[in-house]
N, CA, C and O atoms as a GROMACS GRO file, in nm:
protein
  500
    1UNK      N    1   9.771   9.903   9.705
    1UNK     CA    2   9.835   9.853   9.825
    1UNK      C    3   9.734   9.841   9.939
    1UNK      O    4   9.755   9.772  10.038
    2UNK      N    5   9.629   9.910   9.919
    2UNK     CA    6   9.524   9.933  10.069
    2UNK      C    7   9.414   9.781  10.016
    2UNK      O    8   9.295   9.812  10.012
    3UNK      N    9   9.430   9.696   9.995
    3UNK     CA   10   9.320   9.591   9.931
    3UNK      C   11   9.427   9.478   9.972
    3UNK      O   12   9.386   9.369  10.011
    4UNK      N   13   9.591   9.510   9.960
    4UNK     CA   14   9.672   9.372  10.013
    4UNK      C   15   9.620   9.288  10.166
    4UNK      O   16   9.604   9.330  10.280
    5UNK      N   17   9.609   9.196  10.122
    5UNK     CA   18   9.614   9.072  10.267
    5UNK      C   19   9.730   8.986  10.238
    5UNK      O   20   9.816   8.973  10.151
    6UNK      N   21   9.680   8.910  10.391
    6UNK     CA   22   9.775   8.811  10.402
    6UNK      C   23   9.757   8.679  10.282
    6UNK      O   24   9.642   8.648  10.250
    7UNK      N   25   9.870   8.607  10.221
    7UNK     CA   26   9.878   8.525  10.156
    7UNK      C   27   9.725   8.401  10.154
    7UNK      O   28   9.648   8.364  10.065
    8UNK      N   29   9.742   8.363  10.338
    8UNK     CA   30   9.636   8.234  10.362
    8UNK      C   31   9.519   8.307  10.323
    8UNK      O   32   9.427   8.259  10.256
    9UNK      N   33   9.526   8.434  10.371
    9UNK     CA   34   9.350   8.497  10.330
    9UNK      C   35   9.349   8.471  10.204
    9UNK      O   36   9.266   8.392  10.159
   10UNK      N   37   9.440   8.532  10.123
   10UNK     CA   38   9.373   8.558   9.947
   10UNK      C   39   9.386   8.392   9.897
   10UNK      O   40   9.331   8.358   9.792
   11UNK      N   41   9.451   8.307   9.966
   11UNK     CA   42   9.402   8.139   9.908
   11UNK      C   43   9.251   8.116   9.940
   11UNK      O   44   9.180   8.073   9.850
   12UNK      N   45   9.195   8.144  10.068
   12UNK     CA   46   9.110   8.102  10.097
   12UNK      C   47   8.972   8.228  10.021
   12UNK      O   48   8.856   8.195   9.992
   13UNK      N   49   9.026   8.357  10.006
   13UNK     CA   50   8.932   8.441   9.899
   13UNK      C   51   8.934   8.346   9.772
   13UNK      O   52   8.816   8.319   9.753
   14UNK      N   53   9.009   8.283   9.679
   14UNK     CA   54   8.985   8.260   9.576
   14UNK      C   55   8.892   8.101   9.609
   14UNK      O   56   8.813   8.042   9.535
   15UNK      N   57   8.927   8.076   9.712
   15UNK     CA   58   8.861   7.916   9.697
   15UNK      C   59   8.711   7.937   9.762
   15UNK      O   60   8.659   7.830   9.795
   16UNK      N   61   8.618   8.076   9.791
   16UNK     CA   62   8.529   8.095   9.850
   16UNK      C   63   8.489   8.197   9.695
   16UNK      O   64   8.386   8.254   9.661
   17UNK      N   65   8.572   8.189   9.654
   17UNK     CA   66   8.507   8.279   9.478
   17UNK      C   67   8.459   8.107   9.362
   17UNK      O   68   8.362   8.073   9.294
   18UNK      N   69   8.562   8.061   9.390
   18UNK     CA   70   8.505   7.932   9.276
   18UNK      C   71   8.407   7.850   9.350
   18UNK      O   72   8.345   7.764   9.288
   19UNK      N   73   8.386   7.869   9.476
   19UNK     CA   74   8.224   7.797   9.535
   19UNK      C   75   8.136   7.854   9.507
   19UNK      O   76   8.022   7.808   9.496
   20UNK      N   77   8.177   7.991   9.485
   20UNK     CA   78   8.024   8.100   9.449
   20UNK      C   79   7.993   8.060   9.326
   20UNK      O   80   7.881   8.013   9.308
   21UNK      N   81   8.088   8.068   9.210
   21UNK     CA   82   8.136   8.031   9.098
   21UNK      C   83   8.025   7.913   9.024
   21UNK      O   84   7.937   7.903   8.937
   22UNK      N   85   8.092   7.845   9.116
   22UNK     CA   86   8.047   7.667   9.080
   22UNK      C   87   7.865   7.684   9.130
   22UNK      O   88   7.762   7.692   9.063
   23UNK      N   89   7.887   7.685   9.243
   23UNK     CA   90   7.701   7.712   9.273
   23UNK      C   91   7.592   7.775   9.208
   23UNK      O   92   7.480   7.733   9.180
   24UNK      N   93   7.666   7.919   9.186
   24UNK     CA   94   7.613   7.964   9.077
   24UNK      C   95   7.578   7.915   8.933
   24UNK      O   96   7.480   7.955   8.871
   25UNK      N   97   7.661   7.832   8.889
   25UNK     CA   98   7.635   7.763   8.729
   25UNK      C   99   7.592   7.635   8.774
   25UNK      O  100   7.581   7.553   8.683
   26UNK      N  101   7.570   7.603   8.866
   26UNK     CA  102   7.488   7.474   8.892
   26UNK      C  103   7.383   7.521   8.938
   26UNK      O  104   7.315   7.444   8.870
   27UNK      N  105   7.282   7.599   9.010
   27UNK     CA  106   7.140   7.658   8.996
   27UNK      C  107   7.135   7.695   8.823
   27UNK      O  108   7.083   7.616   8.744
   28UNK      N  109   7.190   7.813   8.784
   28UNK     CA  110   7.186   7.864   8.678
   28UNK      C  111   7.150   7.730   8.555
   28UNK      O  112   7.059   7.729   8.472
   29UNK      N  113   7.222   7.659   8.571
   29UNK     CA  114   7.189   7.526   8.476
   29UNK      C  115   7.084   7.466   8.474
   29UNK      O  116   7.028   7.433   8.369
   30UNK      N  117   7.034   7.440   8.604
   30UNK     CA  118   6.929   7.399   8.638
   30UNK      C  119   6.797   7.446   8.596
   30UNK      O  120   6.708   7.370   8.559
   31UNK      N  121   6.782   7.614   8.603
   31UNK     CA  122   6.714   7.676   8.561
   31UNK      C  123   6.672   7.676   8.415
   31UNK      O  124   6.568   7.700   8.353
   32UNK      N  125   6.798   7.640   8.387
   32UNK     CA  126   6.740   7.597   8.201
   32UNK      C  127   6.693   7.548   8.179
   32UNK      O  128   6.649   7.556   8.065
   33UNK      N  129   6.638   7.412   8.291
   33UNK     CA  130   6.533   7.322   8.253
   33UNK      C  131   6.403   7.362   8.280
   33UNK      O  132   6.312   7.285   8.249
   34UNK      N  133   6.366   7.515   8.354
   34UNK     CA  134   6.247   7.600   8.421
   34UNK      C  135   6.206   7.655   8.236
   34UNK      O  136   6.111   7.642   8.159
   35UNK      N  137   6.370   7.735   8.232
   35UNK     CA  138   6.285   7.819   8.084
   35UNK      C  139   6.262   7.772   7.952
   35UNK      O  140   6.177   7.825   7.881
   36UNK      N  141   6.355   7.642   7.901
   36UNK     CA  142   6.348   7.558   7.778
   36UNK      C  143   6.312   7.437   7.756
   36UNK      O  144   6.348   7.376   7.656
   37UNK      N  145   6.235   7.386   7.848
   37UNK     CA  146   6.217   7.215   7.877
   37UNK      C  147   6.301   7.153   7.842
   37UNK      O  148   6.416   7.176   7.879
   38UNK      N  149   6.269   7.042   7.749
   38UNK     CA  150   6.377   6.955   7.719
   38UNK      C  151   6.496   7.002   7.627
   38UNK      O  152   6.591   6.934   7.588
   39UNK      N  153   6.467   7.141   7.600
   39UNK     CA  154   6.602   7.154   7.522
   39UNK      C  155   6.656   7.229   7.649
   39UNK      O  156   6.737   7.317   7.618
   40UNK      N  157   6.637   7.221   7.764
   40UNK     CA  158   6.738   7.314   7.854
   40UNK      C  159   6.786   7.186   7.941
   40UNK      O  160   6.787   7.193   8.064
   41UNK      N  161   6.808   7.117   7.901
   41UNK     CA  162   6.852   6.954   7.964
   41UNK      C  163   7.007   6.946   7.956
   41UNK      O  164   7.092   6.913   8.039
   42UNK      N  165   7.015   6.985   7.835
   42UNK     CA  166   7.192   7.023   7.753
   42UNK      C  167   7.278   7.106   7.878
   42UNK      O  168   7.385   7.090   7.937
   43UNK      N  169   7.141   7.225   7.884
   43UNK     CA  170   7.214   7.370   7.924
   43UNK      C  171   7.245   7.299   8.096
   43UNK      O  172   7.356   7.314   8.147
   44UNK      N  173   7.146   7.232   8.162
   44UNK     CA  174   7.148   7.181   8.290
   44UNK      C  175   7.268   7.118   8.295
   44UNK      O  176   7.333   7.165   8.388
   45UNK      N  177   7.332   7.027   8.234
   45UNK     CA  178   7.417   6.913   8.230
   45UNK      C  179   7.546   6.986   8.213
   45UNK      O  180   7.637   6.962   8.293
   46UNK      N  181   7.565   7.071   8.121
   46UNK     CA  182   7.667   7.144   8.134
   46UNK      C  183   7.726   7.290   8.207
   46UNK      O  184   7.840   7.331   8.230
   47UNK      N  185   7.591   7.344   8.232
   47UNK     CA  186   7.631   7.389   8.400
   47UNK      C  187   7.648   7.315   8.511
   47UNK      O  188   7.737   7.341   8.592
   48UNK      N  189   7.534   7.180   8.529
   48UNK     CA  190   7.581   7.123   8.692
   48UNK      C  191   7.769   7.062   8.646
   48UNK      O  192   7.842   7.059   8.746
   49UNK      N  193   7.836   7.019   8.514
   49UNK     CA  194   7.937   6.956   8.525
   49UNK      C  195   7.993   7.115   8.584
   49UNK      O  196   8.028   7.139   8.700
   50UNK      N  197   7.991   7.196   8.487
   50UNK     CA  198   8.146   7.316   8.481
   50UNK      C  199   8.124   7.362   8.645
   50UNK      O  200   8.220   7.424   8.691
   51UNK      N  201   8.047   7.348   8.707
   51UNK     CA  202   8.007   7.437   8.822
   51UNK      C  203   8.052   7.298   8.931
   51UNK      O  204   8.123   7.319   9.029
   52UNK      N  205   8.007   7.173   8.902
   52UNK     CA  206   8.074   7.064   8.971
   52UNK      C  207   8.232   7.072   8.948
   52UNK      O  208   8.280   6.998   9.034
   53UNK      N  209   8.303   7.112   8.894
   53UNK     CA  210   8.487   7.125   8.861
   53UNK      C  211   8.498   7.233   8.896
   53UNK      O  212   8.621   7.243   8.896
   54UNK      N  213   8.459   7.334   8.930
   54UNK     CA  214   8.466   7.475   8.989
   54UNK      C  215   8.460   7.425   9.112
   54UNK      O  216   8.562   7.427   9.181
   55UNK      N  217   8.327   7.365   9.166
   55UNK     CA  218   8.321   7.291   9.353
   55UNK      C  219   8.454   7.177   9.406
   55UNK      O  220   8.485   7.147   9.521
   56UNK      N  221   8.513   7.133   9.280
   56UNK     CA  222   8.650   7.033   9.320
   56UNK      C  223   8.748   7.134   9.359
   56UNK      O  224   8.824   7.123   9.456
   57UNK      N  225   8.743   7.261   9.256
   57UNK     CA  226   8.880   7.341   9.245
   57UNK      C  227   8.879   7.378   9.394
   57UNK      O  228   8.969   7.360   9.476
   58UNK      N  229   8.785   7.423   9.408
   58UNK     CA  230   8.762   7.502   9.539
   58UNK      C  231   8.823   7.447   9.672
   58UNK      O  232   8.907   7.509   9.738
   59UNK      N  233   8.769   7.316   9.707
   59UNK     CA  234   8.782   7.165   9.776
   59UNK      C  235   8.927   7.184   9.768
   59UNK      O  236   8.977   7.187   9.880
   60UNK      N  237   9.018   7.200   9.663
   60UNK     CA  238   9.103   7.158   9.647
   60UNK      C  239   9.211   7.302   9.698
   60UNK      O  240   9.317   7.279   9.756
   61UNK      N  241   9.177   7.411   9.674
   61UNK     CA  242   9.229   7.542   9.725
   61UNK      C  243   9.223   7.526   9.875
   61UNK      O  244   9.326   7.520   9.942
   62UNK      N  245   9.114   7.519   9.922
   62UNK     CA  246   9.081   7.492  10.082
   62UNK      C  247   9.170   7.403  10.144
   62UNK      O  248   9.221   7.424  10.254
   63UNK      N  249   9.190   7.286  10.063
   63UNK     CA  250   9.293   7.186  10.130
   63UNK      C  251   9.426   7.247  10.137
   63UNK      O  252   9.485   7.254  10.245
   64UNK      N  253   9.488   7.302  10.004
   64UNK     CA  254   9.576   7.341  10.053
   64UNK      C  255   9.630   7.498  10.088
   64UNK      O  256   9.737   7.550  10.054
   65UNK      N  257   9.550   7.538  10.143
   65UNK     CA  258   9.530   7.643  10.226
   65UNK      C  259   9.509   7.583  10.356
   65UNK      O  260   9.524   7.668  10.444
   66UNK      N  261   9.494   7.522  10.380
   66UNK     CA  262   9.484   7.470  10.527
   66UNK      C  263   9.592   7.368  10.545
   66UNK      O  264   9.619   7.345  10.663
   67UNK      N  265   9.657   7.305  10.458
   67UNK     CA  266   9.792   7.248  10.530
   67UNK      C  267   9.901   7.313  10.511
   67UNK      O  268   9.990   7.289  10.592
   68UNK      N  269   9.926   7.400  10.416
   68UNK     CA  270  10.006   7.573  10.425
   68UNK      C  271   9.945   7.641  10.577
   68UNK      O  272  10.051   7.682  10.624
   69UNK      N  273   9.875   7.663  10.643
   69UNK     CA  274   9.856   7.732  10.716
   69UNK      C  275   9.909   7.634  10.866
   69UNK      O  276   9.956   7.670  10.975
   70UNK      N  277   9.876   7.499  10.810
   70UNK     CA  278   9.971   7.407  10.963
   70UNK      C  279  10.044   7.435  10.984
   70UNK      O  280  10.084   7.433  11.101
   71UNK      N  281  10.139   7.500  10.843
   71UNK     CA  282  10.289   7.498  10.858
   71UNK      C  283  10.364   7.629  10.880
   71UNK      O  284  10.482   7.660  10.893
   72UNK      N  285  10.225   7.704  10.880
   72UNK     CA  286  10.312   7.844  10.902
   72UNK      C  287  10.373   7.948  11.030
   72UNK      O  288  10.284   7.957  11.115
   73UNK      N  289  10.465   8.007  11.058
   73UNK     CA  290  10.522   8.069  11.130
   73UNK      C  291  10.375   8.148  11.208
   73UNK      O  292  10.294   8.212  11.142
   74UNK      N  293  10.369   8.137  11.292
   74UNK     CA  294  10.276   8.219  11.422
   74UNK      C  295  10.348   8.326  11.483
   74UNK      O  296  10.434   8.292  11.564
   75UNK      N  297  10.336   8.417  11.468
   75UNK     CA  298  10.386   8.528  11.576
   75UNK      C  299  10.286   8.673  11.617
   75UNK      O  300  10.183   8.697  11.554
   76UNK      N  301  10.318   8.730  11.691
   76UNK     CA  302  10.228   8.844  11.703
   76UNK      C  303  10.247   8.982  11.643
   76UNK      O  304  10.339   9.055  11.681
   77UNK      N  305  10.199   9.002  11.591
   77UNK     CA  306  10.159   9.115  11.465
   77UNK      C  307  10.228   9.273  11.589
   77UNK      O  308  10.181   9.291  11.701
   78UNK      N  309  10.296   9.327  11.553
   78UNK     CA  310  10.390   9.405  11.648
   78UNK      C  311  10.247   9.539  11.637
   78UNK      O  312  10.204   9.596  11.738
   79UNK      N  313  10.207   9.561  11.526
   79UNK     CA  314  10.096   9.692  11.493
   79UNK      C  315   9.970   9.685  11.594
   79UNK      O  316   9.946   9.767  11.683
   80UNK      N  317   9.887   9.557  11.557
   80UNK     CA  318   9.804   9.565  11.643
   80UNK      C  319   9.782   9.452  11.780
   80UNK      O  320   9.686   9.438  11.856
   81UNK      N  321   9.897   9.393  11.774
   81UNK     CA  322   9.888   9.285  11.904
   81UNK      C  323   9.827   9.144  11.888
   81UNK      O  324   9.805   9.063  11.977
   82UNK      N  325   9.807   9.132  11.767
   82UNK     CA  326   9.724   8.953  11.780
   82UNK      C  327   9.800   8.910  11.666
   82UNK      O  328   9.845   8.962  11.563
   83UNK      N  329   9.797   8.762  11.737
   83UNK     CA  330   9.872   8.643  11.694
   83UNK      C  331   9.792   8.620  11.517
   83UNK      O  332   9.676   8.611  11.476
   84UNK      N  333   9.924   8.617  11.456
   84UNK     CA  334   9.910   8.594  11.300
   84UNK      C  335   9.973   8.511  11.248
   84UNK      O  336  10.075   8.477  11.307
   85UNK      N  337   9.941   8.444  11.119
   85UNK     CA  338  10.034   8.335  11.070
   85UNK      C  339  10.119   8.460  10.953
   85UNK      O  340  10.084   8.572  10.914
   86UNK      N  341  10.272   8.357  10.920
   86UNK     CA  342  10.328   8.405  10.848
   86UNK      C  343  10.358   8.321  10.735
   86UNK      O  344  10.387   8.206  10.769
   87UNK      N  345  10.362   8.352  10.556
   87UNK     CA  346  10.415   8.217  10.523
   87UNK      C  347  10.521   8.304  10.404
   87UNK      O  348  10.476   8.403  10.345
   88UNK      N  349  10.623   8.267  10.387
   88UNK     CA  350  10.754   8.296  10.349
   88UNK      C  351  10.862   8.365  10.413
   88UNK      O  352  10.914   8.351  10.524
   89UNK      N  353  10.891   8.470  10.283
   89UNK     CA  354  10.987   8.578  10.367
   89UNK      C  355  10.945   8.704  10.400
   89UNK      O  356  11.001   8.792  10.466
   90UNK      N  357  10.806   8.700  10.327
   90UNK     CA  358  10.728   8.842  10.430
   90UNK      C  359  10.575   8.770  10.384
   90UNK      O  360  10.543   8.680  10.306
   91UNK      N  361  10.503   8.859  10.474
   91UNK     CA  362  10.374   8.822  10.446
   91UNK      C  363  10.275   9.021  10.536
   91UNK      O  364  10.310   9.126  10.591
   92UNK      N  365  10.196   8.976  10.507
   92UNK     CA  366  10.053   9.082  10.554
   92UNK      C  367  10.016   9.022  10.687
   92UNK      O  368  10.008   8.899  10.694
   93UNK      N  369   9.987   9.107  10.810
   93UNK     CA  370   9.936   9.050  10.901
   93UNK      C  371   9.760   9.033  10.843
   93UNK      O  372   9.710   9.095  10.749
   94UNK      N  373   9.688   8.928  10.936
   94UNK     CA  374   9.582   8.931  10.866
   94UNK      C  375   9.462   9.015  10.944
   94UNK      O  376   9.345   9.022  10.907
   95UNK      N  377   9.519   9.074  11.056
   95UNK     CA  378   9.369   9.185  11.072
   95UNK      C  379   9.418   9.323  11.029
   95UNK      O  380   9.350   9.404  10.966
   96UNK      N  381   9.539   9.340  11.069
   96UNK     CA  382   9.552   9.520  11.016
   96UNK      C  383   9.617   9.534  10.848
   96UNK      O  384   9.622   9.631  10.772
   97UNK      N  385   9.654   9.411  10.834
   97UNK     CA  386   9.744   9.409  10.680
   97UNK      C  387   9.871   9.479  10.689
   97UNK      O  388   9.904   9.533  10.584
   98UNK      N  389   9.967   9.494  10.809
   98UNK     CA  390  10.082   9.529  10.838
   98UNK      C  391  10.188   9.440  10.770
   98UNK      O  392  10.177   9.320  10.793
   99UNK      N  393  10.285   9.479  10.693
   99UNK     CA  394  10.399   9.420  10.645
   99UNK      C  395  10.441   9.356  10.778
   99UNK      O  396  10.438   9.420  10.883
  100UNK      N  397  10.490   9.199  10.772
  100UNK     CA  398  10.585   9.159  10.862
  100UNK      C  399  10.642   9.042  10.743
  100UNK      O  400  10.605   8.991  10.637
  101UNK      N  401  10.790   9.042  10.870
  101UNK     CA  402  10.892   8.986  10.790
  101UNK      C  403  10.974   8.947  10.902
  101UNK      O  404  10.988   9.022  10.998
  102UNK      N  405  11.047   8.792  10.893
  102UNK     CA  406  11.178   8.761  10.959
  102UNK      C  407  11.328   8.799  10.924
  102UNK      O  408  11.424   8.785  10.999
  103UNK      N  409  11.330   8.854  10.782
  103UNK     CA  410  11.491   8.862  10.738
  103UNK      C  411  11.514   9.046  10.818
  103UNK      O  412  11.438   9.143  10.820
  104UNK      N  413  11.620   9.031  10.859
  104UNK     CA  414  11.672   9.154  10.909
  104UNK      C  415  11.713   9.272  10.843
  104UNK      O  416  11.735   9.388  10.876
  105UNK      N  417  11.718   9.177  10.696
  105UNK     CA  418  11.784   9.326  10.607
  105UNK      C  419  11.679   9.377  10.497
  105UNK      O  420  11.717   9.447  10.404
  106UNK      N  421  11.530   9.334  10.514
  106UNK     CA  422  11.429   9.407  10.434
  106UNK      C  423  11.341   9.442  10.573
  106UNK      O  424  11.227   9.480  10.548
  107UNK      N  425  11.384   9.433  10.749
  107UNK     CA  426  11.273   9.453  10.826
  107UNK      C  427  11.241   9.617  10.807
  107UNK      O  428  11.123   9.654  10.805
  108UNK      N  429  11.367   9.729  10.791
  108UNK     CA  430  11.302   9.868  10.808
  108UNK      C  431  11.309   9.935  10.664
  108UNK      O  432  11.392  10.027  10.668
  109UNK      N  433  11.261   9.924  10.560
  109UNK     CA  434  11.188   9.902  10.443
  109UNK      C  435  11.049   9.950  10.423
  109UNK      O  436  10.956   9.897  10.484
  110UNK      N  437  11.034  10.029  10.356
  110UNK     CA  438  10.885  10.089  10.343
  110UNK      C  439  10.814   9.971  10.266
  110UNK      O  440  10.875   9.872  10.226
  111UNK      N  441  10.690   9.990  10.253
  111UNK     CA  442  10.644   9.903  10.164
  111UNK      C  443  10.602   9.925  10.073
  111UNK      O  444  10.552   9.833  10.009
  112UNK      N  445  10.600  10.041  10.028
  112UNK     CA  446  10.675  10.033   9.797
  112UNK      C  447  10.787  10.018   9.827
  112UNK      O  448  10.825   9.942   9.738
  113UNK      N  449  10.882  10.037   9.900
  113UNK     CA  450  11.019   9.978   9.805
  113UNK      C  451  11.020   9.826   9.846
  113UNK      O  452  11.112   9.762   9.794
  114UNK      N  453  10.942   9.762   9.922
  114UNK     CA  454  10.936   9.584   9.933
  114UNK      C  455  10.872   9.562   9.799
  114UNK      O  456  10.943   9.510   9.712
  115UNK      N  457  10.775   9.588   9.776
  115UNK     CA  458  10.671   9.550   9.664
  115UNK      C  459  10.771   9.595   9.519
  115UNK      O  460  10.748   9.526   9.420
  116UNK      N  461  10.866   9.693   9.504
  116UNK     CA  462  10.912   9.741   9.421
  116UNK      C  463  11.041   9.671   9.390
  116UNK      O  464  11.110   9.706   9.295
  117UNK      N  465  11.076   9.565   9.477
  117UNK     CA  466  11.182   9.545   9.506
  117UNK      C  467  11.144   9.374   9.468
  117UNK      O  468  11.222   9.304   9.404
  118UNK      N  469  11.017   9.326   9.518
  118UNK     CA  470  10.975   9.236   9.487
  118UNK      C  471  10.915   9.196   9.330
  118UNK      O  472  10.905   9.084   9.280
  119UNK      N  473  10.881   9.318   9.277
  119UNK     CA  474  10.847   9.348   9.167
  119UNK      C  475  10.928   9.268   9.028
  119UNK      O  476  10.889   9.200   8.933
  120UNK      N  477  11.070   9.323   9.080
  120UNK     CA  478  11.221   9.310   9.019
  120UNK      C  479  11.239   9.191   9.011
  120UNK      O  480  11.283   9.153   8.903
  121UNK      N  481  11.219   9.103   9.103
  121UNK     CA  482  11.308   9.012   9.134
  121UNK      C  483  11.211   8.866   9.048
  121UNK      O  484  11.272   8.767   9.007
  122UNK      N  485  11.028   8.883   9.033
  122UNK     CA  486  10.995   8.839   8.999
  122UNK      C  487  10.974   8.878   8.836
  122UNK      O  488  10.917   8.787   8.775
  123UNK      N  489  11.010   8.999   8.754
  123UNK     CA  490  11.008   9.004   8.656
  123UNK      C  491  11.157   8.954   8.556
  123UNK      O  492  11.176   8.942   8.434
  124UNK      N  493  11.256   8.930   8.699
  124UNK     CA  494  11.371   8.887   8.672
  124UNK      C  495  11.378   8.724   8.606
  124UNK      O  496  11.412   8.680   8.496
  125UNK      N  497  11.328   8.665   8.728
  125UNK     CA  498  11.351   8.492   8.674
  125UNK      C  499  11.155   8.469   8.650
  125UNK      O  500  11.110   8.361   8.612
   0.00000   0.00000   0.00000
């Protein structure tokens, strides 16, 4: 529970993991042409592709992480005082990682029994 963030953060963590991702196997590929000459031509071509579709995925997380975030509820984080986005029916503030929520009947709710409760409902359907 101490590692939870907000939703927009962990879109934009995974789309700043497949740039590392992708960059990484596109040097790395490259390098095959340093240690095998022409037989590391193969290894180049198929790191710069897989690491070029890793750099789209990414592109493509970022985008929509950023028009999810146009759309999301703004309010101020009651714990530590600064303005946060919200996106569903609860979310993590994103500097202290405070549970917030608009529905009235999960607002005074610990957070294992949200997560426990959320748990259910997604092992349900």
């Amino acid at each position: 529970m101490m590692f939870r963030s907000a939703k927009i953060n962990s879109f934009r963590t995974w789309g700043l993991l497949l740039t590392m991702i992708g960059m990484g196997l596109m040097v790395l590929g490259t390098a095959g042409i340093v240690f095998w000459g022409q037989a590391g031509k193969i290894v180049a071509a198929v790191g710069l592709i897989i690491g070029l579709i890793a750099m789209v995925g990414s592109l493509g997380i970022y985008f929509w992480a950023g028009m999810l975030s146009t759309s999301a509820v703004q309010l101020q984080c009651p714990e530590c005082g600064k303005l946060t986005k919200m996106l569903g029916q609860t979310d993590r503030c994103m500097f202290c990682r405070t549970i917030l929520t608009m529905d009235p009947a999960i607002a005074n709710i610990t957070a294992e029994a949200l997560e426990a409760q959320q748990n259910q409902s997604s092992s349900k359907g």
